[in-house]
C-alpha positions in Angstrom: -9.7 -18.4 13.8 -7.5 -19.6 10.9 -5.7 -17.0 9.7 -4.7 -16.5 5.6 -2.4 -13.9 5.3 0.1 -13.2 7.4 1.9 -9.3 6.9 5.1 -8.2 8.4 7.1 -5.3 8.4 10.6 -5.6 7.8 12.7 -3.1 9.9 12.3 -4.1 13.5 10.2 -6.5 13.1 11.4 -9.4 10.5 14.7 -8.0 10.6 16.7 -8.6 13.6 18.8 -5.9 15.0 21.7 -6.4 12.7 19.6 -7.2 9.7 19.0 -10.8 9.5 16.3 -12.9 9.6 17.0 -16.0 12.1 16.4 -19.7 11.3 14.0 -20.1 13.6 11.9 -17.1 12.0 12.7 -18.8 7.9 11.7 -22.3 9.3 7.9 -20.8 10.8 7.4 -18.8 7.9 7.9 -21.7 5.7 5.9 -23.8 7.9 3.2 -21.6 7.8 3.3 -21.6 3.9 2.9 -25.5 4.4 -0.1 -24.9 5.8 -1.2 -22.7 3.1 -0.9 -19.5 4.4 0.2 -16.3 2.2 3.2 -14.3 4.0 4.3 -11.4 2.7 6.1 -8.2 3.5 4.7 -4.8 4.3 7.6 -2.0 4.0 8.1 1.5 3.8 11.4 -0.1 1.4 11.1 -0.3 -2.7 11.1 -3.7 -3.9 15.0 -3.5 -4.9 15.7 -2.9 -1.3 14.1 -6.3 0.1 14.7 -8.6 -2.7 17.7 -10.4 -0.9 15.0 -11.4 1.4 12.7 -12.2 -0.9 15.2 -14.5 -2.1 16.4 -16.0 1.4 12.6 -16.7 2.1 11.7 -17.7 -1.5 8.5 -15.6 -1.5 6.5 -16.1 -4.2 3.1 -13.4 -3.6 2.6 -9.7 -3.8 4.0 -7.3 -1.5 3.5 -4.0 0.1 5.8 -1.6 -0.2 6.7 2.0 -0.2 4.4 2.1 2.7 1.6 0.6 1.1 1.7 3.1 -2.2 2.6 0.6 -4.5 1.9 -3.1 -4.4 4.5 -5.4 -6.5 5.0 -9.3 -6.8 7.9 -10.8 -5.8 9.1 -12.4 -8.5 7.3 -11.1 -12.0 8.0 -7.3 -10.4 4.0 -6.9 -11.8 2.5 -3.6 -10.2 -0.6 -4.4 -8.7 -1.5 -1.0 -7.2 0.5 2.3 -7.5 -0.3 6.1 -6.2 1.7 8.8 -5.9 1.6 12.4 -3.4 0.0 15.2 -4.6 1.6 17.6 -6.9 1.4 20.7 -4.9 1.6 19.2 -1.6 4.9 17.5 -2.5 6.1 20.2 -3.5 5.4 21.9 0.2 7.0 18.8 1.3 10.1 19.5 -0.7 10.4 23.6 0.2 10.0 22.2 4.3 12.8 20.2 3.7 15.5 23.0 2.3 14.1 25.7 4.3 14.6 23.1 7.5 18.3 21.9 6.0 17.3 18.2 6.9 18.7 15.6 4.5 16.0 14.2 2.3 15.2 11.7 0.0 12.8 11.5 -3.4 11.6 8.6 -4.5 10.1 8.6 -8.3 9.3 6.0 -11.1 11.3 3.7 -8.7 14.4 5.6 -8.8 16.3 7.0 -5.6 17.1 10.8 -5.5 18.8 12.6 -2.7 19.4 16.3 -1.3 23.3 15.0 -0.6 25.7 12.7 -1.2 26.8 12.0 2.9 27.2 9.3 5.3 23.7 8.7 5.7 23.3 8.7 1.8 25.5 5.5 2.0 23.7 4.1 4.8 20.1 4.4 2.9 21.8 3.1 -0.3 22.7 0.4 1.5 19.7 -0.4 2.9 17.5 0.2 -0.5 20.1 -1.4 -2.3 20.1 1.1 -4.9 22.3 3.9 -5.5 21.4 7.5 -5.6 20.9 10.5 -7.7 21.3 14.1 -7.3 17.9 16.3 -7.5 18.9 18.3 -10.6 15.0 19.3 -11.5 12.8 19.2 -8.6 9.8 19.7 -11.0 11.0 17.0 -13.3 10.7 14.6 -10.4 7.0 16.1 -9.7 6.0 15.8 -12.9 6.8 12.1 -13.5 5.2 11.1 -10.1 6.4 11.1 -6.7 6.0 8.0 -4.5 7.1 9.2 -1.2 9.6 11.8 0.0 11.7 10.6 3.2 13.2 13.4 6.0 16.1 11.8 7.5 17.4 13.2 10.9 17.9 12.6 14.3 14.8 11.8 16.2 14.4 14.7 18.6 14.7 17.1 15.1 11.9 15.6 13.7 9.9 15.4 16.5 9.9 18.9 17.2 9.0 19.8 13.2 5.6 17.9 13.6 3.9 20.9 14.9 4.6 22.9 12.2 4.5 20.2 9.7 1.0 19.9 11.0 0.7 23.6 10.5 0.9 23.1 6.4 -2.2 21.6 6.4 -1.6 18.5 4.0 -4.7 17.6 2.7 -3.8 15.0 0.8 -0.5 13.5 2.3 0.3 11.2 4.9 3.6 11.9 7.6 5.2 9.0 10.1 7.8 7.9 11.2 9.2 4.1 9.6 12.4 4.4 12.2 12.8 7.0 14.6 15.0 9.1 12.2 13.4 8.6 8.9 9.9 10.6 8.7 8.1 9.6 5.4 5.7 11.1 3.3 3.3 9.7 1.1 -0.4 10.1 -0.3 -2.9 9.5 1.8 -4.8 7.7 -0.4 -2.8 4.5 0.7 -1.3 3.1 3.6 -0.4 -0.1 4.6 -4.0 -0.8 5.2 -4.9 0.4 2.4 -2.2 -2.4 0.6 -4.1 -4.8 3.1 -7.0 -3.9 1.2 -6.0 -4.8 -1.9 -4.3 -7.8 -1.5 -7.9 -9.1 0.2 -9.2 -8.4 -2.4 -6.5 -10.1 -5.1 -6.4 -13.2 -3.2 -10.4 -13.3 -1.5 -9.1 -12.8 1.9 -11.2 -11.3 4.5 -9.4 -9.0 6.9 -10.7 -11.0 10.0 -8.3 -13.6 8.7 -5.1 -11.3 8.2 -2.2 -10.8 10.5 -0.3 -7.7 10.4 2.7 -7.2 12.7 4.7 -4.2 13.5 6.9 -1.4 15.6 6.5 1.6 14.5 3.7 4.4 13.8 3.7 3.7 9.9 2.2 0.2 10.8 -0.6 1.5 13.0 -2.9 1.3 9.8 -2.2 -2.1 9.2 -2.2 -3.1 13.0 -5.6 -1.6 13.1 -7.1 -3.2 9.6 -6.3 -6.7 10.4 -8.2 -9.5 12.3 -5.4 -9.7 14.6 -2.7 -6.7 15.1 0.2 -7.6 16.9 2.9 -5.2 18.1 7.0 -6.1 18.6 7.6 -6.2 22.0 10.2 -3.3 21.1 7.5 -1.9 19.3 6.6 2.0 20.2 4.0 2.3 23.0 1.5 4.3 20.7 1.7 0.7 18.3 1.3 -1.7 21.5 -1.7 0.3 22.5 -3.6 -0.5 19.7 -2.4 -3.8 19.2 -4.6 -7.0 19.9 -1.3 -9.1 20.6 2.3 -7.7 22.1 4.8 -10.6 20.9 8.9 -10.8 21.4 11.4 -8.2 20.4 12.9 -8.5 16.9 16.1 -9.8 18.6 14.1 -12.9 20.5 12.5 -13.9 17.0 9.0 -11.8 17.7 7.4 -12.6 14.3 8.6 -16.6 14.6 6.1 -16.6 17.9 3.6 -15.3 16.6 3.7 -17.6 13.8 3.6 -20.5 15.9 1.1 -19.8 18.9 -1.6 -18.4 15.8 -0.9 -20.4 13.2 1.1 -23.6 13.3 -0.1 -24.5 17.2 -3.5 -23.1 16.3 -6.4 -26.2 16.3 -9.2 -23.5 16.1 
């Protein structure tokens, strides 16, 4: 099978522990656009938050992020698809959050709001690359759109909230995890297969001939969609079960292998 489309997530996949991407991962993926093959990113990040990336790998396609709710080209920052939760359900989202005391994060119109200014504030700015805002106006933010709204605690805390997160009975939202302490929410009207979707349809792609690759629950979807789903070997188990392929870790250059035995080594 020759494969089209190649999608990776970013965080414990593309990224290496310490947030790089190794030469030997830039060299396949540029190979593999040789060869004619689209790769693009699939992230739970906004576009501002992987654009040094996007730079470092000159990427010139669309890309999934915000977990697949809105799709956005690297380098005209066109919107290809956009949805956003569900008023009243983000508001349930939002009441969860204060009554629980977690740390949370809005996102809305592409702009970053958050329940506190903290440590881990800095550390998601840093990440995003863009700099917060206080909530003022909850409402405000609900009636201009919300893309997703992000819990951010240790992983244990949010493990034992899924219960009664369950318990709310969101119709119309998605909840998982993109790291083990940041549990997203989003409309469940997209995903990351969802994204997959659509950029199949943008560029005629057929799924059989899509690679998704991923480590964590948010990546399922995607894992599941394409023709071949492959798993980080540091990848959760519940991801490598479903997975058709279990490559490297992010820190032995997971995403570069696959590249190589599927596409550039592959005479099929």
């Amino acid at each position: 099978m020759r494969y089209k489309l190649i999608a990776a997530d970013m965080d414990g996949t593309l990224l290496t522990p310490d947030g790089r991407i190794s030469e030997r991962t830039i060299e396949s993926i540029k190979k593999a656009e040789e060869n004619g093959v689209i790769f693009t990113l699939s992230t739970g990040r906004p576009l501002q938050g992987v654009k040094r990336y996007i730079d470092q790998l000159n990427i010139d396609c669309y890309l999934i992020t915000y977990n697949g709710a809105v799709i956005v080209h690297s380098k005209t920052d066109q919107i290809l698809y956009n949805e956003v939760m569900d008023n009243i359900e983000a508001q349930k989202v939002y009441n969860l959050a204060v009554k629980k005391g977690t740390m949370f994060i809005v996102w809305s119109q592409n702009r970053l709001y958050a329940s506190e200014f903290s440590e881990k504030t800095k550390f998601y700015e840093e990440i995003t690359k863009t700099k917060a805002e206080p909530i003022i106006d909850f409402n405000q933010l609900i009636a201009q759109g919300i893309t997703k709204i992000l819990w951010y605690d240790e992983p244990d805390v949010l493990a034992g909230w899924i219960d009664e997160i369950k318990k709310e009975k969101l119709m119309s939202t998605t909840f998982t995890k993109s790291r083990a302490y940041f549990l997203e929410f989003f409309s469940n009207r997209t995903s990351k297969a969802v994204a997959m979707e659509k950029l199949g349809e943008y560029y005629n792609i057929d799924k059989k001939r899509m690679v998704a690759i991923g480590d964590q629950t948010n990546d399922l979807p995607m894992i599941e969609y394409a023709g071949l789903g492959v798993a980080m070997g540091n990848a959760v188990d519940s991801v490598k079960e479903k997975a058709d392929y279990i490559t490297e870790t992010n820190a032995n250059d997971g995403v570069a292998e696959v590249i190589e035995k599927f596409i550039l080594n592959n005479t099929d």
